[in-house]
C-alpha positions as CSV (number, residue, x, y, z in Angstrom):
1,X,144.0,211.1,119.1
2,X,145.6,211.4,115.5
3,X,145.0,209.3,112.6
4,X,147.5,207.0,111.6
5,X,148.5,209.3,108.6
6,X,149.2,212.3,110.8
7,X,152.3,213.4,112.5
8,X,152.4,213.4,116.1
9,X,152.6,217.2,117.6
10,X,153.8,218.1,121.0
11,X,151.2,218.8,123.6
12,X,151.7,221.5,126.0
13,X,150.8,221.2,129.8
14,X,149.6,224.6,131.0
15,X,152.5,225.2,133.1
16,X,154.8,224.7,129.5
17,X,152.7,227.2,128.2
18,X,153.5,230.0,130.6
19,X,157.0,229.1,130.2
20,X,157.0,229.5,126.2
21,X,154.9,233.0,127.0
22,X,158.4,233.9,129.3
23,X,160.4,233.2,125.9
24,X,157.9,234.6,123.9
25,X,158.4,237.9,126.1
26,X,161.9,237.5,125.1
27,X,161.1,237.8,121.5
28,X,158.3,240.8,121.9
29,X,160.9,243.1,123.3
30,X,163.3,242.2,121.2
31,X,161.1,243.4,118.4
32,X,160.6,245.9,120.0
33,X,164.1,247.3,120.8
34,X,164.4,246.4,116.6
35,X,161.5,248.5,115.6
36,X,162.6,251.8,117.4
37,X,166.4,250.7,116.2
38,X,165.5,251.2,112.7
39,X,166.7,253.8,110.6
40,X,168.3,254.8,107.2
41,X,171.9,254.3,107.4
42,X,172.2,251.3,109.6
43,X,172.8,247.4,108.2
44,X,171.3,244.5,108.7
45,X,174.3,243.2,110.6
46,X,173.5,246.3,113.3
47,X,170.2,245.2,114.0
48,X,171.4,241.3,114.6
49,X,174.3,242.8,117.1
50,X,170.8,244.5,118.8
51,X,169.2,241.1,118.5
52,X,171.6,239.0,120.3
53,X,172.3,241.4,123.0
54,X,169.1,241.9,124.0
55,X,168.0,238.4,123.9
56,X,171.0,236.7,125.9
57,X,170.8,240.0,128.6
58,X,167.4,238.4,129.0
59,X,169.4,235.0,129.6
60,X,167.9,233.4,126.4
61,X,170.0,232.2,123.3
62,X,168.7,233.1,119.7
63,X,167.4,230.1,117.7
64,X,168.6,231.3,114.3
65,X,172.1,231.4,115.3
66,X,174.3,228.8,113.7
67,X,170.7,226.9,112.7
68,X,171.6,224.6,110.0
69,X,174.4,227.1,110.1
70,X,172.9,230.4,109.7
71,X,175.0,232.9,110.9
72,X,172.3,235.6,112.1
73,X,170.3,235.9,115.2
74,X,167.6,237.4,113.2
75,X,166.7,237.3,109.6
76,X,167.0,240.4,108.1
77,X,164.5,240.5,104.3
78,X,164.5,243.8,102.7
79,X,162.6,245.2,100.3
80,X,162.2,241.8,97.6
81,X,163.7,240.0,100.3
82,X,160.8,237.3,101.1
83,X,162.8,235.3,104.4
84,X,165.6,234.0,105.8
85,X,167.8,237.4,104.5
86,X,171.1,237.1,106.3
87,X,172.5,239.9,108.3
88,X,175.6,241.5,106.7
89,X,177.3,244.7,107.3
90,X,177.1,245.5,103.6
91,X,173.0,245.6,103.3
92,X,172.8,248.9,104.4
93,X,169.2,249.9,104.9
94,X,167.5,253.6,102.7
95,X,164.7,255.8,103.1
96,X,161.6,254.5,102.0
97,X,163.1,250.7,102.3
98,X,161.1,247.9,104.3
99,X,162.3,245.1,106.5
100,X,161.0,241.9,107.6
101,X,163.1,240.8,110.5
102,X,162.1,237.6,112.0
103,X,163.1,236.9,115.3
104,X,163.5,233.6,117.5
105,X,164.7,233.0,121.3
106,X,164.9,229.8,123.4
107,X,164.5,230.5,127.2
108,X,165.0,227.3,129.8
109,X,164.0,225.2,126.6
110,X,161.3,226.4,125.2
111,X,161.1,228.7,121.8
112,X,159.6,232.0,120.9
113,X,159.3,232.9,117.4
114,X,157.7,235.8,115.7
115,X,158.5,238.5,112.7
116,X,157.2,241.4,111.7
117,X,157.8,244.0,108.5
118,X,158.4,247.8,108.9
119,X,159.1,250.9,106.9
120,X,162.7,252.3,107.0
121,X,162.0,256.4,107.5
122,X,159.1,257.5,105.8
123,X,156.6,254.8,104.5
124,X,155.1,254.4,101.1
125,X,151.5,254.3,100.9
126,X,151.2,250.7,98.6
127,X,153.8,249.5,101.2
128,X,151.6,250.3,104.5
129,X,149.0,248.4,102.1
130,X,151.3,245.5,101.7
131,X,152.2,245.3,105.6
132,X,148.2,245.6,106.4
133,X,146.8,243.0,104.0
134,X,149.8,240.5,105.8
135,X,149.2,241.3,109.1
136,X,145.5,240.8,108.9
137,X,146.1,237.4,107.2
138,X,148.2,236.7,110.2
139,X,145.4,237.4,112.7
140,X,142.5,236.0,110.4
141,X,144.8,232.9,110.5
142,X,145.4,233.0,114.2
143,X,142.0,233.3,115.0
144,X,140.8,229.8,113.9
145,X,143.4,228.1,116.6
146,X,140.9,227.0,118.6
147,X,140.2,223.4,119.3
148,X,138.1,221.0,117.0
149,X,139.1,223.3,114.1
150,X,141.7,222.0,111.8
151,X,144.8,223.2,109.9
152,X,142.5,223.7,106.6
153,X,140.7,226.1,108.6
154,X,143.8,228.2,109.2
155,X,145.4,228.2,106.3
156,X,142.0,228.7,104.1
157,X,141.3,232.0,106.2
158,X,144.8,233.1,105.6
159,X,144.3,232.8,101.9
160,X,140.9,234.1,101.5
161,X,141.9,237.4,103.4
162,X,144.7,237.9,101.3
163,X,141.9,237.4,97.9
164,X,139.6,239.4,99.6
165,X,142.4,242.2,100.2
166,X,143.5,242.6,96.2
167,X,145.8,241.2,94.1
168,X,148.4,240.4,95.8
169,X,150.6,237.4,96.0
170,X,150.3,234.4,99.1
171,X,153.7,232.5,99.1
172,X,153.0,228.8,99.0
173,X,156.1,227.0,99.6
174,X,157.1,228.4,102.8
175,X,154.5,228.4,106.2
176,X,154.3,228.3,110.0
177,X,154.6,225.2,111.9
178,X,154.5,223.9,115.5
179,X,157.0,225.3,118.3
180,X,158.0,224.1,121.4
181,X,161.4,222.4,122.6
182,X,162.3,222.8,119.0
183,X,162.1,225.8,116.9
184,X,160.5,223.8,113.8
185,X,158.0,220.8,114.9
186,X,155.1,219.2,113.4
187,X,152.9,219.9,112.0
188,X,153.1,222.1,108.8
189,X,151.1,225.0,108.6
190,X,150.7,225.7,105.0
191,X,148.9,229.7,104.3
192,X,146.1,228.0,101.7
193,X,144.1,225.2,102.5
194,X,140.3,224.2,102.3
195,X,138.2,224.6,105.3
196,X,137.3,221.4,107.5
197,X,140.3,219.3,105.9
198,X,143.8,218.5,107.8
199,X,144.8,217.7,110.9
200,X,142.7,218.7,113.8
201,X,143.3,221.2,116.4
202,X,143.1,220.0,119.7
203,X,144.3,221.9,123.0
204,X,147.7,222.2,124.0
205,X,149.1,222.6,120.4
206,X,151.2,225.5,119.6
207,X,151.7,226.9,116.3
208,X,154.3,229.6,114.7
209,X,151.4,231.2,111.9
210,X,153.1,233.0,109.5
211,X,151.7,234.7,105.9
212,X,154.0,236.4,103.5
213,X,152.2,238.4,101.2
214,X,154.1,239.4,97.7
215,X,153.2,243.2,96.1
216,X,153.0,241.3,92.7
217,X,152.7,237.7,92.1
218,X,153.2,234.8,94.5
219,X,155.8,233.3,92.9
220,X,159.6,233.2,94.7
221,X,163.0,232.0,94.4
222,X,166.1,231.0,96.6
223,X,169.1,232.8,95.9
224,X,172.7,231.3,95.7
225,X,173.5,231.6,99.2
226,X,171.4,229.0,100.2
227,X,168.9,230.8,102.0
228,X,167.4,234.2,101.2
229,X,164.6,234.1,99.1
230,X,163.4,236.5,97.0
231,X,160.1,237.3,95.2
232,X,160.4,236.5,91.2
233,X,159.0,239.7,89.5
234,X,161.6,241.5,92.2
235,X,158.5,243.1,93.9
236,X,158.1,243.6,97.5
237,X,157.2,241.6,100.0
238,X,156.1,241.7,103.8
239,X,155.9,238.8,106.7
240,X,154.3,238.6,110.2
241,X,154.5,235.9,112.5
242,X,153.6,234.7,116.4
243,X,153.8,232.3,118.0
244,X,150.3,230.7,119.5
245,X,148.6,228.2,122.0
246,X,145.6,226.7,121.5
247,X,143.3,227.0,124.6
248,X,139.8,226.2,126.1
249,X,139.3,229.6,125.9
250,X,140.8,230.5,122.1
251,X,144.0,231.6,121.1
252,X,146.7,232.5,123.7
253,X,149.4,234.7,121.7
254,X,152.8,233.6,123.4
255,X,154.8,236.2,121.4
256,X,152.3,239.3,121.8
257,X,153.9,243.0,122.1
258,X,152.2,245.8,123.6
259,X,151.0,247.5,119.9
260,X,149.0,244.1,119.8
261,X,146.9,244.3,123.3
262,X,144.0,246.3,122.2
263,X,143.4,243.7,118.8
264,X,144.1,241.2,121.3
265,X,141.3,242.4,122.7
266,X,139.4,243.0,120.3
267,X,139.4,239.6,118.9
268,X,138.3,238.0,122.1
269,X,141.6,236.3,122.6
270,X,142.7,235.8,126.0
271,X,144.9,237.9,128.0
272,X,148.8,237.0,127.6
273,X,149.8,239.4,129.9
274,X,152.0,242.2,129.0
275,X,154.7,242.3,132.0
């Protein structure tokens, strides 16, 4: 199926599929119940204690926890914070702040993973920019998982509709990757890329597609505690991920939340169901 150069990915019966859509639900509401949490005054260490309830009352277990030994059950980036911020009871969040939280559960096996970045009270107008241009890479980026396309093809319409959105800053040494029994699997899923090149998509794959787009330049850093990273010229930065199948009939978004039904839709993508 592969050549001999390419790493051998996990293929998904249907029946696995609907099972990573159950923890995929998991992660949606989670999200969810993080997004209305939100609010000036709270820390990132509050929103992981939301996290981890709501995912294990939901009899999953969060990936992140004691990953590699990370402490959270959610990254928590703020502001310059690119990914991988870790929760602490000290990072206390302000108006006009933004977070990226990324979020990851494992139900009966199989992983969820998504992220998305919001304002903290009342947003700034070049930071609703900033969350727009990524989340429309994401999508751009999701819409080429279809089969007989290949991992070029993702990552080149990631990066052109980040160009085609301004200057703004595509991180390069951090991107998706496959999901299944393991939170990280293979293949790579880098945000640039040239169109027709890479591995090729065929059905029953199942990638985490995930854009971080800087304010400024694309240029990051990891900070001493051996995981937050940080954008270089200390401008903002925002990051949205889901988790997808690739299908017959076109992407199948395992980690969709309500807000995304109607572009769901739009796109053409079929129905994950919203139960």
């Amino acid at each position: 199926m592969f050549r001999k150069n390419e790493p051998a990915v996990q293929i998904k019966t249907p029946a696995e599929i609907s099972r990573m859509r159950e923890a995929g639900k998991v992660v949606a509401r989670t999200l969810d119940a993080l997004r209305a949490a939100v609010e000036p005054g709270m820390s990132t260490l509050d929103l992981d204690a939301i996290a981890e309830a709501r995912i294990r009352d939901a009899g999953a277990v969060p990936s992140f926890k004691g990953y590699y030994g990370f402490t959270g059950s959610i990254c928590a980036s703020v502001n310059d914070e690119v990914v991988h911020g870790i929760p602490r009871a000290d990072k206390v969040l302000a108006e006009g702040d933004i977070i990226s939280i990324d979020c990851g559960a494992v139900l009966d096996g199989w992983h969820g993973d998504s992220a998305v970045t919001m304002p903290v009270g009342t947003p700034r107008a070049q930071d609703l920019r900033l969350m727009e241009v990524c989340e429309e890479s994401m999508w751009r980026g999701i819409a080429e998982l279809r089969p007989g396309n290949h991992l070029g093809d993702i990552g080149a319409a990631i990066d052109g509709s980040m160009r085609s959105a301004g200057r703004f800053g595509n991180v390069q040494e951090y991107g998706g990757h496959g999901i299944g029994t393991e939170m990280h699997m293979d293949p790579h899923v880098l945000n640039y890329g040239k169109r027709g090149k890479g591995q090729e998509l065929v059905e029953g794959m199942c990638l985490a597609i995930e854009p971080m787009a800087n304010a400024g330049t694309r240029h990051v850093v990891q900070l001493e505690d051996g995981w937050t990273v940080v954008t270089r010229d200390a401008e903002r930065s925002a990051h949205f991920e889901h988790s997808v199948a690739i299908t017959a009939e076109g992407p199948l978004v395992l980690t969709a939340r309500e807000e995304n039904r109607e572009r769901i839709a739009r796109l053409g993508f079929p129905d994950p169901g919203f139960q």
